[in-house]
Each structure stands twice: as structure tokens, then as C-alpha cells.
C-alpha positions in Angstrom: -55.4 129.5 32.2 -53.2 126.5 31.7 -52.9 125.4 28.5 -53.4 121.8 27.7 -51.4 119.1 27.6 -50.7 117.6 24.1 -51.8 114.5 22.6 -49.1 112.4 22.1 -50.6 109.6 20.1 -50.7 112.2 17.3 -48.3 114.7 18.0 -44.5 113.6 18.6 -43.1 117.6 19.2 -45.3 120.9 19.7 -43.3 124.4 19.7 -45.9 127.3 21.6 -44.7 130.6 21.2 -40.8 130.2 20.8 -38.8 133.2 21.4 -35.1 134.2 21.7 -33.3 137.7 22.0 -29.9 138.3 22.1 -28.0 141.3 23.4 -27.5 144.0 21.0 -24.0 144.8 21.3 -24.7 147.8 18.5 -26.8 149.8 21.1 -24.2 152.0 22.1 -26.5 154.9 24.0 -28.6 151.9 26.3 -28.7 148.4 26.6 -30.3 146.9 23.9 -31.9 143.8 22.8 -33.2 141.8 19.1 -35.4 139.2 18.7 -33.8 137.0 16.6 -37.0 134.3 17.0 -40.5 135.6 17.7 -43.8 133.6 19.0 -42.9 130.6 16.5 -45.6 128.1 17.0 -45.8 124.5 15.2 -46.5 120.8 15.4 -44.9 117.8 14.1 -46.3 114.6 13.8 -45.0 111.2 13.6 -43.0 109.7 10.3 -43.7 113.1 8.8 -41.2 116.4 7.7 -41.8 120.0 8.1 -39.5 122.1 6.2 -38.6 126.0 7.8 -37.7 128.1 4.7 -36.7 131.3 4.7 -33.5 133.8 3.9 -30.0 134.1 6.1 -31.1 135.8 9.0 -34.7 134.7 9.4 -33.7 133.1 12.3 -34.2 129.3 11.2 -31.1 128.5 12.2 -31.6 130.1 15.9 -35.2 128.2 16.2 -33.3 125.0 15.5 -30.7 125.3 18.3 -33.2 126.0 20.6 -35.7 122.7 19.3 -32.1 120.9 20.0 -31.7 121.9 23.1 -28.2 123.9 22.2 -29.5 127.4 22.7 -31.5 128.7 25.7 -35.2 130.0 24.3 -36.5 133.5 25.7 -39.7 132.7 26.0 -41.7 130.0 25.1 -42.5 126.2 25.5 -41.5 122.6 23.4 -43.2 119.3 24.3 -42.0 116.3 23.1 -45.0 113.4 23.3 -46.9 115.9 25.7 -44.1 116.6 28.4 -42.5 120.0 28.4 -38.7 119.9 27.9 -36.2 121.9 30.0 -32.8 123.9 28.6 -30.1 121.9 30.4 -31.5 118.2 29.6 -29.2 117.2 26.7 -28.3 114.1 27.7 -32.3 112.8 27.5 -32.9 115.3 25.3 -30.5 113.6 22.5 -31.8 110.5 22.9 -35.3 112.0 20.9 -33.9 115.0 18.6 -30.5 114.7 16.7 -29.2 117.4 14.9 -27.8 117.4 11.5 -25.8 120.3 10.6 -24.9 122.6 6.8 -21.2 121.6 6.6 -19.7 118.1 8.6 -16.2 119.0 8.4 -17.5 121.7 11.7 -19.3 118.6 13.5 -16.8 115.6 13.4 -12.9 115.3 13.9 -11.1 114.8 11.2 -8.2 112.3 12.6 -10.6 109.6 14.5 -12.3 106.9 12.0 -15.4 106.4 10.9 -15.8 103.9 13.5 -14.7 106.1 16.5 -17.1 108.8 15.5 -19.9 106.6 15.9 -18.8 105.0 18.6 -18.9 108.0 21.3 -22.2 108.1 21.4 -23.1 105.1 22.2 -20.0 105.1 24.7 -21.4 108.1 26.4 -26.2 107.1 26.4 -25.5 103.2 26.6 -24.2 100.2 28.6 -23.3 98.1 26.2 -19.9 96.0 26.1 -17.2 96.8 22.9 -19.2 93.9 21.0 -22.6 95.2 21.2 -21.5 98.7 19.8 -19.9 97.3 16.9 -22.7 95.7 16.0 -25.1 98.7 16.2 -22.0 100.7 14.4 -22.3 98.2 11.3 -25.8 98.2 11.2 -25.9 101.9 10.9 -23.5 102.1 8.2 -25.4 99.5 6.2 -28.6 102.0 7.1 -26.6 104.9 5.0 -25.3 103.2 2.2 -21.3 102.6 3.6 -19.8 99.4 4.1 -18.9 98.0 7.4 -15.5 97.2 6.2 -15.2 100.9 5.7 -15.3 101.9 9.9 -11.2 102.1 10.2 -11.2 104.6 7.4 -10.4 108.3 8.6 -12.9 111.4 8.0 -10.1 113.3 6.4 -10.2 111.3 3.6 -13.7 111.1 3.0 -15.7 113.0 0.3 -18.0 115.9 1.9 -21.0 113.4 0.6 -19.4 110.7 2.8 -18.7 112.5 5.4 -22.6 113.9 5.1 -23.8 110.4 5.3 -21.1 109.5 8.4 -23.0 112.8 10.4 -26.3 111.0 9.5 -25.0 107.9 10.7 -24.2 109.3 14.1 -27.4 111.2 14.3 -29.6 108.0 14.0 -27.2 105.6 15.9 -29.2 106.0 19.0 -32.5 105.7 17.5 -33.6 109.2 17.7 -37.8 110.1 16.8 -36.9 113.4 15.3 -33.5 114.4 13.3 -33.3 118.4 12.7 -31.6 119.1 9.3 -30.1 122.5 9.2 -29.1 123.0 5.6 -27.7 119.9 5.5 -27.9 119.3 1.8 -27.0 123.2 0.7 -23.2 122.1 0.0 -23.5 119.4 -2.1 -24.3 118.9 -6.2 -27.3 118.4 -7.6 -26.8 114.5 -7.9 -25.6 114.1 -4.8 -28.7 116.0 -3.3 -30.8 113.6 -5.2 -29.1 110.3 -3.4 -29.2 111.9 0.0 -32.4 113.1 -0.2 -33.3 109.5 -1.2 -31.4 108.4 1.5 -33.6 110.6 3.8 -36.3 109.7 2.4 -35.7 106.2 2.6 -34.6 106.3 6.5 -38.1 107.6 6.8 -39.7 105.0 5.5 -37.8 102.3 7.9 -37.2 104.0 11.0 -40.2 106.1 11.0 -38.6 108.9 11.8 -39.7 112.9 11.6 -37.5 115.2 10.0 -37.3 119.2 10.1 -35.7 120.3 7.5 -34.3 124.0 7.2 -33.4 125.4 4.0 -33.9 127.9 0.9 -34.0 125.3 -1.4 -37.9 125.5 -2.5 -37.6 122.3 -5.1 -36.1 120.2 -2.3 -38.6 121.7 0.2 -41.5 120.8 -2.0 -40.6 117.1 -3.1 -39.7 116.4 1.1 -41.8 117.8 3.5 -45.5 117.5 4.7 -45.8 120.7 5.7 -43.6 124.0 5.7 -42.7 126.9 7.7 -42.1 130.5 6.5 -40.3 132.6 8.3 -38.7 136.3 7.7 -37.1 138.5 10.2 -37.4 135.9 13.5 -41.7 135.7 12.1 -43.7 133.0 10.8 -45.5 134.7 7.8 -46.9 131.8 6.7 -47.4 127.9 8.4 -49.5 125.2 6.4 -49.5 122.0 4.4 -46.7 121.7 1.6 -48.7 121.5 -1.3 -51.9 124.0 0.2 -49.0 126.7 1.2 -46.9 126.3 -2.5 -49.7 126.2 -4.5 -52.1 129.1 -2.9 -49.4 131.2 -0.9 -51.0 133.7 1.2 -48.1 136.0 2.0 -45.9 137.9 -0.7 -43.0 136.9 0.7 -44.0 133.5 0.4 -44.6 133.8 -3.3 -41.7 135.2 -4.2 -39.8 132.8 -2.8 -41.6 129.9 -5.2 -41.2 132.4 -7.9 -37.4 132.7 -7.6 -37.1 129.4 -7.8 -40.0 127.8 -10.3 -39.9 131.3 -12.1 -44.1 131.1 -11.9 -46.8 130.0 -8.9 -47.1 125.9 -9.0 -50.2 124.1 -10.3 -51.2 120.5 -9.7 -49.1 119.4 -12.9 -45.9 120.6 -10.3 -47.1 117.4 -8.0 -47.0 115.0 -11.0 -44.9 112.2 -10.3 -42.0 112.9 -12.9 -41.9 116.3 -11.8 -38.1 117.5 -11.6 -36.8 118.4 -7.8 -33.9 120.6 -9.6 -35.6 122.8 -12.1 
């Protein structure tokens, strides 16, 4: 039977039973195969986060690549608004779902300007004249906290927090719906995590964008997202609302995870507004 088509008025992206193996160049006597992602299923609605937790090597990193389009699933199905998307449609494909990724100094070049970087893409999806791009350029840096006046300065001389915020910059510059975060706030300090996180949390608010967010970080994964993935070993162990899934885990993989981090299970004090993010 063929399943049904999603409703886009609620849910912007839906993943159905996302799968990808890769080659196992270890299997010496046959030819081999892992599953680096098995049968993940989710949905994300609009202006809302869902956070995918889980170790190196669960394979959060691998589901992300395949959401953005980079890597080639197995198996599998994503709809965005209700219509199925197709490996090999990047260029429509990054109009809806940016990527953010861990470390910037791997995703932008170090000897073009701030300007230049942000520039490309809108040189490459739209038909606007040098004037029009400028515009949208300033307007983007004002949306992450750098001055326009600062577009002529090179990457190479920015901090790896201003560089962090350029890579957001270029993300939303074509007005994407959803932004995937991979680790994208592991390499910073704790008070810088708090402004960009802010920062997030603010584009949210005005752009009404959707986020998925991939980290270990449980504090930050609490205080962000709606709802939260668990995975371990390419499997979801454990799917569900933020607060529900934290506060009542079902798996033990799951609880040690808020354990490592809180040291004990949350209660409803942990939701209190003046509840730390960094504990």
C-alpha cells in the first residue's frame, strides 16, 4: 500500500525509514556491508527544533548528510511540505535546508571576505543585479550581530565565533525553512555558546525557521529543542518530546546520557526559568 502523503500545513520535513550502508572495506574473506543509519523515522514542524543526540559513531552525522541532500540514503524516503525529495536536487534542495557544520574553518575560504562568502550564493540561486545582493548581504549581517561595515574584512582574521556566525550568515541568506546544525556550537566556550545559542534562538523567533540540531551536549539540547532524537549504533532508541523524553527516559541509554551530564534524572525544578544551560 502506498503510504500517504503528508500534511504540509503541519509538517514542514517527514524522514520514513532512513537508511544508509557503506562498504566494509574490513571484510576481507566477502564483500561486506554496515549500516551506518537504520529505519530512522521523524517529523519536524514549523518554527520548531529537534535535537539528534547521541555518541561519535551513532551515525547523526551520516543522517544529516543525507537530510541535506550531501550523501545518497540506502533506503528510505524525506518529504519536505508533502513532496518526496530526490538525491541529486541540490540546487532546489538548498533553497529549503542549509547546513551548518562542527568547525567553519572546513566550510569557508579563508582569503575571500566576509562579503564574498555571502555573496556566492546568491550569485549562483538568484537574478539579482550587484546592488540587490549587497543589500540582502547587509541585511544578513545585521540578522547575526556583525556590522555591515565589517563585509571587506577577510575570514582569516576572524575569531572561530565570528567566523561561526559568518557560516550562519550564509546558511540563512537565501531564506532557507529548515537550517541542520551539526555540532555547530561543540568548539566554542561556554559564553560564547550562550550568545549563539541566543542568536539561534532569536533567528527563530524572526524568521521562523526550524532547526535540527545534532549534538552530545544534553544542557544545550534541553534548553533548545522541542523535541529530541536518540540514537546509538545507526538506531533510534528513543524519539519524543524534549521535556517527556528527559524527564521520564524510557531507554538506558538514554538515561545515562542525562546522568552524565546533570549527574541525576531531571524533575520539573530542571524547567524552571533560571535553570542553568551549563551545569
Amino acid at each position: 500500500m502506498e503510504k500517504p502523503q503528508i500534511n504540509s500545513d503541519r509538517y514542514l520535513l517527514q524522514v520514513e525509514d532512513l537508511s544508509k550502508s557503506f562498504r566494509d572495506h574490513n571484510a576481507f574473506w566477502h564483500s561486506g556491508s554496515f549500516a551506518a543509519v537504520c529505519d530512522i523515522s521523524f517529523s519536524l514542524e514549523k518554527g520548531t527544533t529537534l535535537a539528534i543526540v547521541g555518541a561519535n559513531g551513532s551515525g547523526k552525522s551520516t543522517l544529516a548528510k543525507m537530510i541535506s541532500g550531501v550523501t545518497k540514503p540506502t533506503k528510505g524516503r524525506i518529504l519536505f511540505k508533502g513532496r518526496e525529495l530526490k538525491f541529486g536536487d541540490y540546487q532546489s534542495r538548498c533553497r529549503h535546508i542549509r547546513m551548518v557544520f562542527q568547525d567553519p574553518d572546513n566550510s569557508l575560504i579563508p582569503h575571500l571576505n566576509i562579503g564574498q562568502v555571502l555573496d556566492t550564493p546568491l550569485r549562483l540561486s538568484t537574478p539579482w543585479d550587484e546592488e540587490q545582493r549587497n543589500q540582502k548581504i547587509y541585511q544578513t549581517l545585521r540578522l547575526v550581530g556583525i556590522s555591515p561595515d565589517h563585509a571587506n574584512i577577510p575570514i582569516y582574521t576572524l575569531s572561530q565565533s565570528q567566523k561561526q556566525r559568518v557560516a550562519l550568515a550564509r546558511a540563512v541568506i537565501l531564506e532557507p525553512e529548515i537550517l541542520v546544525l551539526d555540532n555547530a556550537l561543540s568548539s566554542m566556550d561556554a559564553s560564547v555558546k550562550t550568545q549563539l545559542i541566543n542568536l539561534l534562538l532569536n533567528l527563530q523567533k524572526q524568521l521562523g525557521i526550524s532547526y535540527i540540531y545534532l549534538g552530545q551536549h544534553v544542557g544545550i539540547i534541553k534548553h533548545i529543542s522541542d523535541n529530541i532524537l536518540v540514537m546509538k549504533a545507526g538506531h533510534m532508541v528513543e524519539y519524543g518530546n524534549t521535556r517527556e523524553v528527559l524527564s521520564n527516559p524510557a531507554d538506558d541509554f538514554t538515561r545515562r546520557l542525562i546522568e552524565s551530564h546533570f549527574g541525576h534524572a531531571l524533575d520539573a525544578s530542571a524547567w524552571e526559568p533560571d535553570s542553568a544551560i551549563f551545569e
